[in-house]
N, C-alpha and C positions, 0 to 999 in steps of 0.2 A: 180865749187867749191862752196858748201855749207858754206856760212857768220856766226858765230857768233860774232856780233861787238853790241858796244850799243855808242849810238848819247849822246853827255855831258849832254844835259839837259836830259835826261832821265836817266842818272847815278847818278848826283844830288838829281832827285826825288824820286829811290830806297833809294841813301844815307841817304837821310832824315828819310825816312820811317821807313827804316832797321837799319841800317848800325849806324848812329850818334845813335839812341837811344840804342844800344848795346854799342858803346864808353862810351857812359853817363854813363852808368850800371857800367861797368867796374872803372870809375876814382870815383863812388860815392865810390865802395869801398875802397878806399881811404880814402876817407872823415869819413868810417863809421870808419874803423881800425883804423884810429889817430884821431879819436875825433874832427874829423873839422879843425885840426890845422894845419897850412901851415908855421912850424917853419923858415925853410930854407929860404922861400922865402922872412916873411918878415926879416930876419936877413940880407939878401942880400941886402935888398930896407931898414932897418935902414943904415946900412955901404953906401951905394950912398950917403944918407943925411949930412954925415961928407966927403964929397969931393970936390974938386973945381969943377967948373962947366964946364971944358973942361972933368975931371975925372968921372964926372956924366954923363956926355952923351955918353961917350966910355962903362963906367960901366951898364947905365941902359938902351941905347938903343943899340951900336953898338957892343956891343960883345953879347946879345940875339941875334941878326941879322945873326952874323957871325956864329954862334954856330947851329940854321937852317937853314942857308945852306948848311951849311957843312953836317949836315943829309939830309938837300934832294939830294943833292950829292952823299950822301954814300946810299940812295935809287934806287938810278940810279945806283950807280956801284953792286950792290947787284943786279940786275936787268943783269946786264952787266956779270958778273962774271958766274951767275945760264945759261947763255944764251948761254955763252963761255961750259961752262961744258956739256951742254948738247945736240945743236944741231949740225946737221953732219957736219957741215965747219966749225966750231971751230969759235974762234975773230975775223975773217976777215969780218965774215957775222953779226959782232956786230955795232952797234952804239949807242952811246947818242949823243943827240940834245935838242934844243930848240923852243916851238914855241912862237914866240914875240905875235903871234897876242892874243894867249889863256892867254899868261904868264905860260905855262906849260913845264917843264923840261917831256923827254921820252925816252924810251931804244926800242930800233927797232932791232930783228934779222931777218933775209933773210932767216936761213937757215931754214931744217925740222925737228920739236921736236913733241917728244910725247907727247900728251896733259896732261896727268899728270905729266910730269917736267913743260910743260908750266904751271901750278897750283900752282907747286911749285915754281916757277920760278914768279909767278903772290903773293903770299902772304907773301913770307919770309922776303921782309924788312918791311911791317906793323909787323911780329912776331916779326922780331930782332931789329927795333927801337921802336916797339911800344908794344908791348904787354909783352915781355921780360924785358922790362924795364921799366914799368908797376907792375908788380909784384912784383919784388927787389924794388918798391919807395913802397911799401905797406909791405912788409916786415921790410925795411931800416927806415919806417919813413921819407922821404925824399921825401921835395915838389918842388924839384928842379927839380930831376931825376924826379919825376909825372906827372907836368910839358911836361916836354919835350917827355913824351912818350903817354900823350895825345896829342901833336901837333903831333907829327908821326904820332897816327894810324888816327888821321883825314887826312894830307897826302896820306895816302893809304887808303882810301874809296874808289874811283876809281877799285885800283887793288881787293880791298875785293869782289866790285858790282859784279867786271868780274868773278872770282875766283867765286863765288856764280853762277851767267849766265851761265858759262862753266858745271857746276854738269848736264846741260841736255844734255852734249854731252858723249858718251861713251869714256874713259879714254886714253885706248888703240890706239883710234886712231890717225894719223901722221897727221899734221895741221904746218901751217905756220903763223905769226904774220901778224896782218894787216899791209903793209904800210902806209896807213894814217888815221884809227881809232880805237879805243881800241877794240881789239879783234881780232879776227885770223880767217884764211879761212881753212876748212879741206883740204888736199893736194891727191889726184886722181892719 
């Protein structure tokens, strides 16, 4: 079986390359459309300043906190869902995991998908946490939503690197996720 996988720190160094300086692009135009201003946010961070200081730290650190993870969560099951939909064993051949050692949340299927669902399947949640929502905070005015949809699609650099790696393999054909690195083995 023919690998396409890519080793973290070489996915970091595309991200750099590539990858962040297109996010950048992306959240400038924000900056360009609202004139620099990040109303929301600091409206957010005045109201913490009038709270007690049990209220301040729920308000200004632990409910950011809570709020991404709940997206890298909903990255993973975005990941879980497109995996279930599309390759031959349905959920059983799904999981989400953890690894402690990376600090990296990951969606693993077993079974065999077409490599362009795996594509799809590799970019949808940087589109739908991050770049969809992205657009509507540039639309909205809204440096909240901006925010948090520049922390997604940084999140998903990883899946963009692959997703970009993957265009040198022909679409069509049947491939299987790597068990233990980002990328998948063509299936024989």
């Amino acid at each position: 079986m023919k690998e396409c996988t890519l080793e973290n720190d070489k996915i970091y160094k595309i991200a750099f390359i590539w990858v962040i300086p297109f996010i950048l692009l992306l959240s400038f135009s924000y900056i360009f459309f609202n004139g620099g201003k990040f109303h929301e946010i600091n409206n957010y961070y005045d109201s913490i300043e009038k709270l007690n200081f049990i209220s301040k730290i729920y308000k200004g650190f632990i409910l950011p906190f809570i709020i991404f993870n709940i997206g890298i969560l909903l990255h993973e099951v975005i990941h879980a869902l497109l995996f279930t939909l599309f390759n031959d064993l349905g959920i059983s051949s799904v999981k989400i995991g953890f690894k402690k050692k990376e600090l990296l949340p990951y969606t693993y299927c077993s079974g065999k998908i077409k490599l362009n669902n795996y594509r799809i399947t590799l970019i949808a949640p940087a589109i739908i946490l991050g770049l969809i929502p992205l657009i509507i905070a540039i639309f909205l005015s809204n440096s909240i939503i901006w925010f948090y949809s520049f922390l997604f699609l940084i999140a998903g650099t990883g899946d963009i690197v692959l997703f970009i790696h993957s265009l040198k393999t022909s679409g069509n054909q049947i491939i299987v996720d790597h068990p233990t690195k980002l990328g998948f083995k063509n299936y024989e």
